[in-house]
Structures are given as structure tokens and as C-alpha cells.
LUMMAR-470854 format. One record per residue (C-alpha): x negated, y negated, z; residue in one letter. Coordinates in steps of 0.05 Angstrom, whole numbers, plus 32768, in hexadecimal, padded with zeros to 4 digits. Layout:
XYZA
...
***
This chain:
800080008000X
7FE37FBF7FE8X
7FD37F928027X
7FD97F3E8018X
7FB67F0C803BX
7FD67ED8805BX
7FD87E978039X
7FC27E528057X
7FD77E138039X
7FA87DDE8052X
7FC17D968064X
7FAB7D63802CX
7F817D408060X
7F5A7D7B8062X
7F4C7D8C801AX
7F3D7D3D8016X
7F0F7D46804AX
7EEE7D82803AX
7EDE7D647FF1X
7EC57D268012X
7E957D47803AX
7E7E7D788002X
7E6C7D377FDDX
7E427D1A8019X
7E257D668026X
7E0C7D637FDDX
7DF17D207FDFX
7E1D7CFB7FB4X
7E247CCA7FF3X
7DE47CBE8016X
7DE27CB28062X
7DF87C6B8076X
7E127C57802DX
7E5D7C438039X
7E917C6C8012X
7EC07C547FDEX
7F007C297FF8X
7F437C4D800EX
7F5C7C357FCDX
7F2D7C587F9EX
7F297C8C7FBEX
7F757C977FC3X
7F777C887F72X
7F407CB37F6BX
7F607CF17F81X
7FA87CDF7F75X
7FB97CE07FC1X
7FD97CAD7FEBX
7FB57C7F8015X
7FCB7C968052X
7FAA7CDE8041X
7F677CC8803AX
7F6E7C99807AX
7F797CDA80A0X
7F427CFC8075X
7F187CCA8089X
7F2F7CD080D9X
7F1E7D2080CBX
7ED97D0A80B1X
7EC77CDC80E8X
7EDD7D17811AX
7EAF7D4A80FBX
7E737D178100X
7E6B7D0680B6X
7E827CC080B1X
7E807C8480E1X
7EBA7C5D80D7X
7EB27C0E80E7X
7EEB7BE480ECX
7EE77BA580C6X
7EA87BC08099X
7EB37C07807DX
7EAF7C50807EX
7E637C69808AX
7E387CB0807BX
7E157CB680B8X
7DD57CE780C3X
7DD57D2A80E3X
7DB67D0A811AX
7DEC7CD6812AX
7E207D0A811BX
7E007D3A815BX
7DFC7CFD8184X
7E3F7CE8817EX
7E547D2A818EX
7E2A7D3A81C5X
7E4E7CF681EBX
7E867D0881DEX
7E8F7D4981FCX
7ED87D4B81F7X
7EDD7D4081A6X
7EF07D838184X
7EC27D838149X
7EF97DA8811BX
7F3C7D898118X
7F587DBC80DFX
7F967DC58105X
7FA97D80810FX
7FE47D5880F9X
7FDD7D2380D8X
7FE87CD980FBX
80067CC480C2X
803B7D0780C5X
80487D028110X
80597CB5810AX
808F7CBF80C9X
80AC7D0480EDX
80B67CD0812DX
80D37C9C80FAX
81037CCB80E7X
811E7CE5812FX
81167CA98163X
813C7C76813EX
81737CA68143X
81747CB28193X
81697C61819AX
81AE7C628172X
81D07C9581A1X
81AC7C7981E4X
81C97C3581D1X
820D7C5D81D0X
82057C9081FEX
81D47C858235X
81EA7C828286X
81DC7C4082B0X
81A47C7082C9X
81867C848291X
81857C38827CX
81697C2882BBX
812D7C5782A8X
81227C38825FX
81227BF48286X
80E57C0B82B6X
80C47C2A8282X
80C67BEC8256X
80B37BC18291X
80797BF382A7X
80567BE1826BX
804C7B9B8274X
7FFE7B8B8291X
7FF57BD78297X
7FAD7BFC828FX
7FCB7C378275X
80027C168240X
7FFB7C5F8215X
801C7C7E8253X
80597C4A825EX
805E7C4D820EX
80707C9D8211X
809B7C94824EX
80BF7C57822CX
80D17C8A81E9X
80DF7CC18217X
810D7C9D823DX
81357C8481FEX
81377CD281E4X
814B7CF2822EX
818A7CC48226X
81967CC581DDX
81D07D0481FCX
81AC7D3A81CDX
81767D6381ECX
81667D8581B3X
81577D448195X
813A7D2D81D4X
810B7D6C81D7X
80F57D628191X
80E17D148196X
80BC7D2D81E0X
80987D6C81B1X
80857D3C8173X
805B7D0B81ADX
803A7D4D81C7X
80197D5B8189X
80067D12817FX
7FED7D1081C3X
7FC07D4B81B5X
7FAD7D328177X
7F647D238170X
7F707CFD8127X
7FA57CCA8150X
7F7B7CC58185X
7F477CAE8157X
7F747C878131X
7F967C61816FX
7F457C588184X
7F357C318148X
7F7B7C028144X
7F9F7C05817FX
7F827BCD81B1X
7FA47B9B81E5X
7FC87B6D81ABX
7FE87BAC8190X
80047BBB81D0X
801F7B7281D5X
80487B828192X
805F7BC381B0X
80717BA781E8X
809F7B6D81C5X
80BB7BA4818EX
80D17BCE81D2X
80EF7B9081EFX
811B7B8C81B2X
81347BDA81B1X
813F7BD38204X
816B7B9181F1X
81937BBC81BEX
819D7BF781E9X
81B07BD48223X
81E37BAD81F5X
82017BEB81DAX
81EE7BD58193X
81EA7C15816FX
81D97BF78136X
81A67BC3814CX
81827C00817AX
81777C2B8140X
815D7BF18117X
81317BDC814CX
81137C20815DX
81047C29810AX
80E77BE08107X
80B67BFC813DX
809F7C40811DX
809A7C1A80DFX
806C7BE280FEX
80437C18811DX
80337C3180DDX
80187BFA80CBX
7FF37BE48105X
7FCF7C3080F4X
7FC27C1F80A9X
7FA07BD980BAX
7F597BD78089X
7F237BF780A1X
7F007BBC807EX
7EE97BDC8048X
7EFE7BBB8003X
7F3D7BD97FFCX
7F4E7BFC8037X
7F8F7BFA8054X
***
């Protein structure tokens, strides 16, 4: 009887990556020469530009690029690559199995502005209460990642459907394991982000609170959508974005 091997369809980040660094292994871009823009290389391969930003986020995690906000994307030696490595204990070098940023942000686009909606409609005095702390906990805090998460999570626990609820809570899991949007959040996400955040939470609070289905869901998609772009600000190279 004829046995089949399983078959393993890589994410496009990867094969982006992979060809990247066979093109670095084999010289074609010499250590500390800057690579081509997000732009090119996105036309190059007929990919979208968000794909090779994560490529790119892949690359820098496996030590082969440097990325520089504000100047560019960077080969870096064998050298450099150990010593990053070696202070930074806690960096997996292979991120193979990781979701995308890009993914995990448009999968929460497409559940949370939904269990704003129902929250607005649905939610107890108590669980308003809790989106209310959560919002406020943010403001001046060290830690504003943390009050961000409880903030959504309070919005899904009262959206009234916990499989929705459970799925919005499972979707910030993977994110929070996520090495790429760690890396990603370590590169664009600084005190004047938070500041936005904080205003764009403001806004969904005010619609939930009001019972304004309409504005809640609005408000919640406005959000996702701005975080997105916060994510896909230039690196610096020409191009980038």
C-alpha cells in the first residue's frame, strides 16, 4: 500500500524569507549593504507589502538583517548575528510557526468590531463598569500592553457570546506569543502610540456606554484599522511603508 507524505504549505512570509536569505547566503547582498525598499521588493515578487514587512520581521529574528527605523533594512555579519542572539536569550531563532502580525491584526478586525456592537447593546452596568477601569487603567501606566488586552477583553466578555468572546481572548494569545509582533510592536509601538490608543479607546468606551451600536462598531473598526497603520509606518527605507 502506497504511503503519502504529509503536505506543508508554508506561510508566504516564509517562502519570502527563505528566498531573501538564500540571496544574502550566496552573496548577492554583502554584509552591511541595505536591501532593496518594501516597494521593490513587493513588485519584485508580486507580493503585497505587508508580506515582505513580516519577511523582513522573520529575517531580523533569525539574525540576518538589522532593521533601523528611519534608515533601512541591513545584512549584518555572522558575528553581529551571534551577538544579538547571545543577549537576547529569550529570542527563538526560528519563527516558522508563527502568524503573521499582519494576519492576527485583520482576523481581530474582523471579530472585535462585532462584540463592541453587541457590548454597546448587550453589556451589564458591571460589565461596563469593568470596560470603564480598564480604559482608565491605561492612562500614565508602565505596562499600557497589559491595560490594552484587559480593555479588548473586557469589551468581548460582555459582547453576550462566549464563543465569540473565547475567540477574540484565543486570537490575542497567539499575538501575545508571537515573536514577529513582538518584534513588530518593538520597532513602532512607543509612548505617542499609546496616546492615540488611548484617545481611539476613549471614543469606543463613549459609544458603548451610550448604547450606540452603530457608533461602537465603527469606533472599534476605526481602531484596528489605525493600528494597522501605526504597524506599516516606513522603516525609512525609500519606499517602505
Amino acid at each position: 500500500m502506497s504511503v503519502f507524505e504529509a503536505v506543508a504549505v508554508p506561510r508566504l512570509y516564509r517562502v519570502i524569507a527563505d528566498q531573501i536569505a538564500s540571496k544574502i547566503q550566496q552573496g548577492e547582498f554583502s554584509v552591511g549593504s541595505r536591501l532593496p525598499s518594501e516597494r521593490e521588493l513587493a513588485e519584485q515578487l508580486q507580493v503585497s507589502r505587508a508580506s515582505i514587512r513580516e519577511a523582513l520581521i522573520a529575517l531580523e529574528l533569525e539574525g540576518y538583517v538589522a532593521v533601523r527605523v528611519g534608515t533601512g533594512v541591513f545584512v549584518i555579519s555572522d558575528q553581529q548575528r551571534n551577538l544579538n542572539h547571545s543577549s537576547d536569550v529569550s529570542q527563538p531563532a526560528q519563527v516558522d510557526n508563527d502568524f503573521g502580525p499582519f494576519g492576527l491584526l485583520e482576523t481581530r478586525l474582523l471579530l472585535e468590531p462585532e462584540s463592541a456592537e453587541l457590548a454597546a447593546a448587550l453589556a451589564t452596568d458591571e460589565q461596563l463598569k469593568a470596560i470603564q477601569a480598564a480604559y482608565e487603567s491605561m492612562e500614565g501606566s508602565s505596562t499600557p500592553a497589559r491595560e490594552d488586552r484587559a480593555f479588548h477583553m473586557a469589551i468581548a466578555a460582555a459582547c453576550g457570546n462566549s464563543a465569540l468572546a473565547a475567540t477574540i481572548a484565543h486570537v490575542w494569545e497567539l499575538a501575545l506569543h508571537s515573536p514577529m509582533f513582538s518584534r513588530m510592536e518593538r520597532h513602532f509601538v512607543d509612548a505617542n502610540v499609546w496616546e492615540k490608543a488611548q484617545l481611539e479607546h476613549g471614543r469606543i468606551l463613549d459609544a458603548i456606554k451610550s448604547r450606540d451600536k452603530v457608533r461602537a462598531r465603527a469606533a472599534m473598526h476605526d481602531h484596528l484599522v489605525s493600528i494597522l497603520a501605526r504597524l506599516r509606518v516606513d522603516f525609512g527605507n525609500e519606499g517602505i511603508g
